[in-house]
C-alpha positions as CSV (number, residue, x, y, z in Angstrom):
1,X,-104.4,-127.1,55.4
2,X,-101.4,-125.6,54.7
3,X,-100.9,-122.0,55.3
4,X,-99.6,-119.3,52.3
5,X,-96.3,-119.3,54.6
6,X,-95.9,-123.1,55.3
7,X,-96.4,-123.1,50.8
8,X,-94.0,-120.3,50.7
9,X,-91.2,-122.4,53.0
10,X,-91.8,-125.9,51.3
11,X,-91.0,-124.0,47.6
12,X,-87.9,-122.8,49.3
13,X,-86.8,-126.0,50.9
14,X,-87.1,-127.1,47.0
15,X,-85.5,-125.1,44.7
16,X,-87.5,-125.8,41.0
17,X,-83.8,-126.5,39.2
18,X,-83.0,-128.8,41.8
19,X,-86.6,-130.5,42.2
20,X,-86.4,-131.1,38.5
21,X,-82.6,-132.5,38.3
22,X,-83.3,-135.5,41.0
23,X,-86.6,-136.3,38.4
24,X,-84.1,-136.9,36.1
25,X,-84.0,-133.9,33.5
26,X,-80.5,-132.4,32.1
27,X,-80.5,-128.9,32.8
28,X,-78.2,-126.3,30.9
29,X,-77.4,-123.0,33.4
30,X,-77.7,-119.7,31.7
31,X,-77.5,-116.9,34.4
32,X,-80.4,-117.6,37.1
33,X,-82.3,-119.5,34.2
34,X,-82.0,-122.8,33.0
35,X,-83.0,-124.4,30.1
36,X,-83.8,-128.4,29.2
37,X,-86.2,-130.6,27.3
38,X,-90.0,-130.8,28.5
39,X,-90.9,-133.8,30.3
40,X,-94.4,-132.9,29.5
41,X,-94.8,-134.0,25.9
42,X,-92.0,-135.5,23.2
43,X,-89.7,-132.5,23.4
44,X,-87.4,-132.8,20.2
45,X,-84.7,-130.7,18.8
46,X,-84.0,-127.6,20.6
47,X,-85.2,-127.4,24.0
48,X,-88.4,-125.8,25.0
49,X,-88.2,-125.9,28.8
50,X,-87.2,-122.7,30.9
51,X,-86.5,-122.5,34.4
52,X,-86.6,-119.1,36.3
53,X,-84.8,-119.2,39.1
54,X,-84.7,-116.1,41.9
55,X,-82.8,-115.4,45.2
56,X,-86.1,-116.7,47.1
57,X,-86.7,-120.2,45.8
58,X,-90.4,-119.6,46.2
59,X,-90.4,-117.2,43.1
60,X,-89.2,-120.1,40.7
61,X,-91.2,-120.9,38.0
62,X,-91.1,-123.0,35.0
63,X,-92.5,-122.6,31.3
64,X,-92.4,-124.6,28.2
65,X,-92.3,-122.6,25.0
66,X,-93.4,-125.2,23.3
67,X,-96.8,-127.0,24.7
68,X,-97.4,-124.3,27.2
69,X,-96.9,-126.1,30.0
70,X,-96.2,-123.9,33.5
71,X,-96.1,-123.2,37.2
72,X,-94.4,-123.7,40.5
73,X,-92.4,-126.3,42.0
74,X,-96.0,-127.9,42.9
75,X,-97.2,-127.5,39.8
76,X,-94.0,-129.0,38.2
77,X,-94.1,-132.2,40.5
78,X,-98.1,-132.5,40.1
79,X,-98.0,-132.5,35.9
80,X,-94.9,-134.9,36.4
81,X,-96.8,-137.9,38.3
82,X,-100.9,-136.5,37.4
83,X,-100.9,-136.2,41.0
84,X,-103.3,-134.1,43.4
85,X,-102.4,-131.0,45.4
86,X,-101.6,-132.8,48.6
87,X,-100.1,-135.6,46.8
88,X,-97.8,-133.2,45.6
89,X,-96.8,-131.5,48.7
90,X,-96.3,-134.7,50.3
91,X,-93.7,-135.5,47.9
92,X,-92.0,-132.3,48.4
93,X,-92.2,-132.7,52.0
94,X,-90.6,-135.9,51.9
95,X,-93.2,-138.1,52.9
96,X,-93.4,-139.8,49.4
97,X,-90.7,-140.3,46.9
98,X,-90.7,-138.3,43.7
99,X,-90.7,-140.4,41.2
100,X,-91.3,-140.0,37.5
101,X,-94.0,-143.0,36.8
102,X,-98.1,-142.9,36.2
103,X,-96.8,-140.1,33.5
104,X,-99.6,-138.2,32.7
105,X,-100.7,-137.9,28.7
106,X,-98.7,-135.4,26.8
107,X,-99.6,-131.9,26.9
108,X,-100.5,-130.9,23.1
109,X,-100.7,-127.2,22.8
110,X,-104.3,-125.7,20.9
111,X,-103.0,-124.0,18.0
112,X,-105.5,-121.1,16.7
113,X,-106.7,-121.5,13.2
114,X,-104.6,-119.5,11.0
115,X,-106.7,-116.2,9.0
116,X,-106.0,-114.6,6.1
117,X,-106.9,-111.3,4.7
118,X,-110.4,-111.6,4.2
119,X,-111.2,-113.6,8.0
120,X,-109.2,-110.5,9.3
121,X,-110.9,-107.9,7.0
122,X,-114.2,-109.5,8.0
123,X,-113.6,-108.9,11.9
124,X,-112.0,-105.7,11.5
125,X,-115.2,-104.9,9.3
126,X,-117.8,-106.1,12.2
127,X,-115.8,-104.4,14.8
128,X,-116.3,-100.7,12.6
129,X,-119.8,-101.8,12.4
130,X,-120.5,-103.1,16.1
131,X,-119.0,-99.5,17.2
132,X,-120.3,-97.1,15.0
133,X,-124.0,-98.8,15.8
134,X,-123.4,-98.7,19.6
135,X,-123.0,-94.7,19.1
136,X,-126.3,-94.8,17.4
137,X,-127.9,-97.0,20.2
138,X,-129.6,-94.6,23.4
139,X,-130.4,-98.3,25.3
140,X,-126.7,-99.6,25.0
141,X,-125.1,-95.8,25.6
142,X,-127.7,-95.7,28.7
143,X,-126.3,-99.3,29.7
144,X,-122.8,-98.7,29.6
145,X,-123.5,-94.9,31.5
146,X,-125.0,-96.6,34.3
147,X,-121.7,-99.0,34.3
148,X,-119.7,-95.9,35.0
149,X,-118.5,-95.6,31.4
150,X,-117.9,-92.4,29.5
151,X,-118.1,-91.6,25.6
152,X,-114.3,-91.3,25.5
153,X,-113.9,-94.8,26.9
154,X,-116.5,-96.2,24.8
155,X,-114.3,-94.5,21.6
156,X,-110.8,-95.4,22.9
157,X,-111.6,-99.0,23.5
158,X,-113.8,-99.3,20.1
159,X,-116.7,-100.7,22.1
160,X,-119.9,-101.9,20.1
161,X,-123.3,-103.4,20.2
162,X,-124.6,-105.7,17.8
163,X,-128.2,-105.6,17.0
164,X,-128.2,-108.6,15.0
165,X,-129.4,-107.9,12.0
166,X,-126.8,-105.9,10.1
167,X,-123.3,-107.5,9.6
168,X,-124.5,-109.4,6.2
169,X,-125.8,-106.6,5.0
170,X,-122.3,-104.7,5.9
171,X,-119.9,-107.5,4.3
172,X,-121.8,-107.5,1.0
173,X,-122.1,-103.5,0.9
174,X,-118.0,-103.8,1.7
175,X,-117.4,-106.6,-0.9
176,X,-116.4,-108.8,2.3
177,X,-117.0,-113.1,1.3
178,X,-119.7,-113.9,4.2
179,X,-118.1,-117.1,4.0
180,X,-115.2,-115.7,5.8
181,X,-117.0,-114.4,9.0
182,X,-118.5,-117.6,9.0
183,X,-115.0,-119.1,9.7
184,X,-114.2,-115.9,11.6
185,X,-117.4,-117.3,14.1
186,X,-119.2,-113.8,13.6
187,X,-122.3,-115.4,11.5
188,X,-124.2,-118.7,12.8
189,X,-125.6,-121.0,10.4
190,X,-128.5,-119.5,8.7
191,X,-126.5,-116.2,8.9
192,X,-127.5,-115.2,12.4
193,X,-125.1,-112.7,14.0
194,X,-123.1,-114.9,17.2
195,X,-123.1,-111.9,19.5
196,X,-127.0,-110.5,18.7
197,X,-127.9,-108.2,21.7
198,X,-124.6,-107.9,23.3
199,X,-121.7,-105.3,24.2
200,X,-118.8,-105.8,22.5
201,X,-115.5,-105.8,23.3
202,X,-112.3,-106.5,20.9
203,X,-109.0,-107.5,21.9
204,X,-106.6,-104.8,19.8
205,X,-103.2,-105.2,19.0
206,X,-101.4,-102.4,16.6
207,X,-105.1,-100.3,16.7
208,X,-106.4,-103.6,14.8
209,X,-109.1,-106.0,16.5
210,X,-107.4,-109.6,17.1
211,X,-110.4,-111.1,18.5
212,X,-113.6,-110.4,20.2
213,X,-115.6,-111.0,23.7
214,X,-119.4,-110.0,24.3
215,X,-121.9,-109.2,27.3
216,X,-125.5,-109.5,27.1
217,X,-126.7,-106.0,27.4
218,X,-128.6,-105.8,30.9
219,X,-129.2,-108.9,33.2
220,X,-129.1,-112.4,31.2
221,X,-131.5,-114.9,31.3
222,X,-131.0,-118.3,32.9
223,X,-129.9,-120.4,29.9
224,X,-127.9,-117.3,28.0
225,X,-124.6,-117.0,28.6
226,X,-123.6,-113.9,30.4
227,X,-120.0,-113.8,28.2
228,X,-119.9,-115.0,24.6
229,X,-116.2,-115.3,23.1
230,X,-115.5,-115.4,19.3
231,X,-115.4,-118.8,19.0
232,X,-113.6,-119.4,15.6
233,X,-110.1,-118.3,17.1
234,X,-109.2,-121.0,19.6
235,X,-107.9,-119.7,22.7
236,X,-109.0,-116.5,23.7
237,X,-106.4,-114.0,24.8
238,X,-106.0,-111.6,27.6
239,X,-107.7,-108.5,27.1
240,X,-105.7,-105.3,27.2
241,X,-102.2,-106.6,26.6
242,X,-101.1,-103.5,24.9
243,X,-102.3,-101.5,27.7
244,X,-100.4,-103.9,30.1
245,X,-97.0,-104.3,28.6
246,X,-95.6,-100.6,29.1
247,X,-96.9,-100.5,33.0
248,X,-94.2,-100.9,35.7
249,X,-97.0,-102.9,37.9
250,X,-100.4,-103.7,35.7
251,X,-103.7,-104.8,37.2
252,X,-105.2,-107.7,36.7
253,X,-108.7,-107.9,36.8
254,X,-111.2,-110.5,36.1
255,X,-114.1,-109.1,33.7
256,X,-114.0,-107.3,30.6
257,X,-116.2,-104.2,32.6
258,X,-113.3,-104.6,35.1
259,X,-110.5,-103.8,32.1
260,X,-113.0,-100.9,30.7
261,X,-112.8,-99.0,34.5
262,X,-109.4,-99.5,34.4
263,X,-109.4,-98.0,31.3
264,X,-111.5,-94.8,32.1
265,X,-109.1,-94.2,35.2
266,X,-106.1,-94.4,32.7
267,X,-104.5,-97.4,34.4
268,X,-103.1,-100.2,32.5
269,X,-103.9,-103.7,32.8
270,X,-105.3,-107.1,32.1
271,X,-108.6,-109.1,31.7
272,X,-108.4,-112.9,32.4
273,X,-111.9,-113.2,31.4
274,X,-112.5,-116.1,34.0
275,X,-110.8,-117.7,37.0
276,X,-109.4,-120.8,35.1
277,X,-105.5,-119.8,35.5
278,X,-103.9,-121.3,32.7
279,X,-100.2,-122.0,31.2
280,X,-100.3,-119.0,28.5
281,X,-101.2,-117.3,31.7
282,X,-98.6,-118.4,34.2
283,X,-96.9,-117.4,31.1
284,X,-97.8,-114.0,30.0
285,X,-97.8,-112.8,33.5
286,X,-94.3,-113.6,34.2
287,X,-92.9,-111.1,31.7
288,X,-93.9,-108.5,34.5
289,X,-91.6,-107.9,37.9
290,X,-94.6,-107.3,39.5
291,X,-98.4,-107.4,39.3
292,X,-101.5,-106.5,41.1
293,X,-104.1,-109.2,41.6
294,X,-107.4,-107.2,41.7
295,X,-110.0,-110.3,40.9
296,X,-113.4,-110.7,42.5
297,X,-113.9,-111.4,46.1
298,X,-116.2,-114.2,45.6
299,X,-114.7,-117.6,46.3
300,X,-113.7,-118.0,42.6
301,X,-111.8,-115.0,42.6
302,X,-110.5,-116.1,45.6
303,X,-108.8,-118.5,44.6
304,X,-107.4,-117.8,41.0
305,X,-105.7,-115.0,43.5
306,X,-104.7,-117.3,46.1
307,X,-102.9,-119.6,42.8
308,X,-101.2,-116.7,41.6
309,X,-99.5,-115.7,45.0
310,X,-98.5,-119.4,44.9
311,X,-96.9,-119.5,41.7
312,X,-95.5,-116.0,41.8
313,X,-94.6,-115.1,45.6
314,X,-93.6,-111.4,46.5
315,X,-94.3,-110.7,42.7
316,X,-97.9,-110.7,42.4
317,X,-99.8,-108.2,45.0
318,X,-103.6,-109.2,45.9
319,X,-105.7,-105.9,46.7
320,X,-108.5,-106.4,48.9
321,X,-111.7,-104.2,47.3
322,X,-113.1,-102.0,49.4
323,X,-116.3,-103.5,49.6
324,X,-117.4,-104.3,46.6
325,X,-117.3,-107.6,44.7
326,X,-115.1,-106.3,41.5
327,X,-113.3,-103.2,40.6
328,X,-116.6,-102.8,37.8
329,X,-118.4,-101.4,41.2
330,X,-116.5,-99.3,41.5
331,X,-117.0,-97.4,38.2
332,X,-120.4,-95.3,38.8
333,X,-119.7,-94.2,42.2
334,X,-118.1,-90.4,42.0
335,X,-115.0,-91.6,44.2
336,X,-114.3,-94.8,42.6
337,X,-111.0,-94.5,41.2
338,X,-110.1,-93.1,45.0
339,X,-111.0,-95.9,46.7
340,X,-109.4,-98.0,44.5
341,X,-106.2,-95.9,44.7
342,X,-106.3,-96.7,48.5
343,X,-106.8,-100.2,47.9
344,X,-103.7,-100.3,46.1
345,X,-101.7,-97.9,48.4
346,X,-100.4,-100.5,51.2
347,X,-97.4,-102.0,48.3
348,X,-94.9,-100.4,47.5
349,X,-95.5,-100.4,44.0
350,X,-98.2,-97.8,42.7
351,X,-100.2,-97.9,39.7
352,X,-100.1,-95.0,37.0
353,X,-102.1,-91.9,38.1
């Protein structure tokens, strides 16, 4: 098994531009970038391909604006020939050829289905709703309290609870078509409410809710779902972006209740809401020059971290938790944020007080 260092050495041994160039692709230089067409779907017009190149070859990364397509050197050579991990390295090692045949099928990217005014009016109404009846709720206040989580939180972040048995009542009392939350994925058929009995969470973006992420309030049972998304937007985004975008190092956390500590300890970051490390990302998380990686320290969490460190390098900055399985832990105990802080303290980057 290959060692973080021995991956670290084998990127730089390969420089991304370079790896791609003997597969075949023309590559246009623009500073330490490079630009060409996707060899990961039929790439027409302008090219949609980006290469990021750095003074340490094992920072490289490649994205495709186009079908979202993105990673290392490893993950370049891997989507090129649908190969395995190993299968990969060996290639890069020089033990097998690189070659461009057994081309996997084209990436197509998942396009979210397009709103208008009443879908958004319709989510923005249930999100007013789902707050105002968490404030009115002494089981979901208790809930959240014992999570560590203060009014102010609670009101910055627009957290709700849905008790299930309001919203249709709510649309018609607004003059909102029910036929749009249906679309929306708010109401089930029959007009049950999708997130009945959980804490809400919306993803905002300019103060309004874009989409929208539950838990089931207390512990679940076996065949509910701990974490229900909205399900009539496609892709679900990563929570907190705004909080994110204007921090010099944001933390990125694994849970929604992760995001919400953050939160109430004024830091910025972001929620993947899972370990599956996907293009959008590989994508989103490269706008930043650095990043903490403060996931779970199960095996999971492990190893979305371990990924991340591989794609990114020096960049991204894994914090060990001081033990405790996620940074939500952390939230009731009275030196929390403290201990956290001194998880953070051994990079040279800080996070915001």
């Amino acid at each position: 098994m290959l060692s973080i260092d021995d991956i670290r050495t084998l990127k730089r041994a390969n420089p991304l531009a370079e790896v791609a160039a003997r597969c075949g692709l023309e590559l246009c230089r623009t500073g330490s970038s490079y630009t060409g067409r996707c060899p990961f779907h039929h790439d027409q017009g302008r090219p949609n391909l980006s290469i990021c190149c750095f003074t340490d070859a094992s920072d490289d990364f490649f994205h495709c604006f186009r079908c979202g397509a993105g990673g290392d050197v490893i993950r370049f050579v891997r989507l090129l020939d649908n190969l395995s991990f190993p299968e990969a390295v060996a290639r890069l090692q020089g033990t097998a050829p690189i070659q461009r045949a057994n081309r996997p099928a084209p990436i197509t990217r998942t396009t979210a289905p397009q709103w208008g005014l009443a879908e958004r009016a319709c989510l923005a109404a249930a999100v007013t709703l789902y707050h105002h009846s968490l404030l009115d709720d002494v089981q979901a206040l208790g809930y959240l309290s014992e999570r560590g989580l203060h009014r102010s939180t609670i009101e910055r972040c627009r957290v709700g609870y849905v008790a299930g048995d309001e919203l249709a009542r709510y649309l018609a009392w607004r003059r909102l078509p029910l036929r749009a939350a249906f679309r929306v994925g708010l109401l089930k058929p029959g007009g049950r409410e999708t997130f009945a009995g959980r804490i809400v969470v919306p993803e905002l973006r300019s103060a309004q809710p874009i989409w929208l992420i539950g838990r089931v309030l207390g512990e679940p049972r076996a065949e509910t779902p701990k974490y229900l998304g909205l399900p009539g937007r496609g892709r679900k985004p990563l929570l907190g972006w705004e909080s994110a975008v204007g921090e010099a190092c944001p933390i990125v956390v694994e849970s929604v209740f992760d995001w919400l500590t953050l939160r109430s300890w004024g830091m910025g970051g972001l929620a993947l809401l899972g370990t599956r490390v996907r293009p959008r990302v590989l994508n989103a998380l490269s706008r930043f020059e650095h990043f903490y990686l403060a996931l779970n320290s199960d095996v999971a969490g492990r190893e979305a971290a371990q990924l991340l460190v591989d794609t990114f390098g020096q960049r991204a900055l894994p914090v060990e938790l001081p033990g405790v399985k996620d940074v939500s832990e952390l939230a009731p105990l009275p030196d929390g944020r403290e201990r956290f802080l001194r998880a953070l303290n051994p990079w040279p980057v800080r996070a915001a007080a």
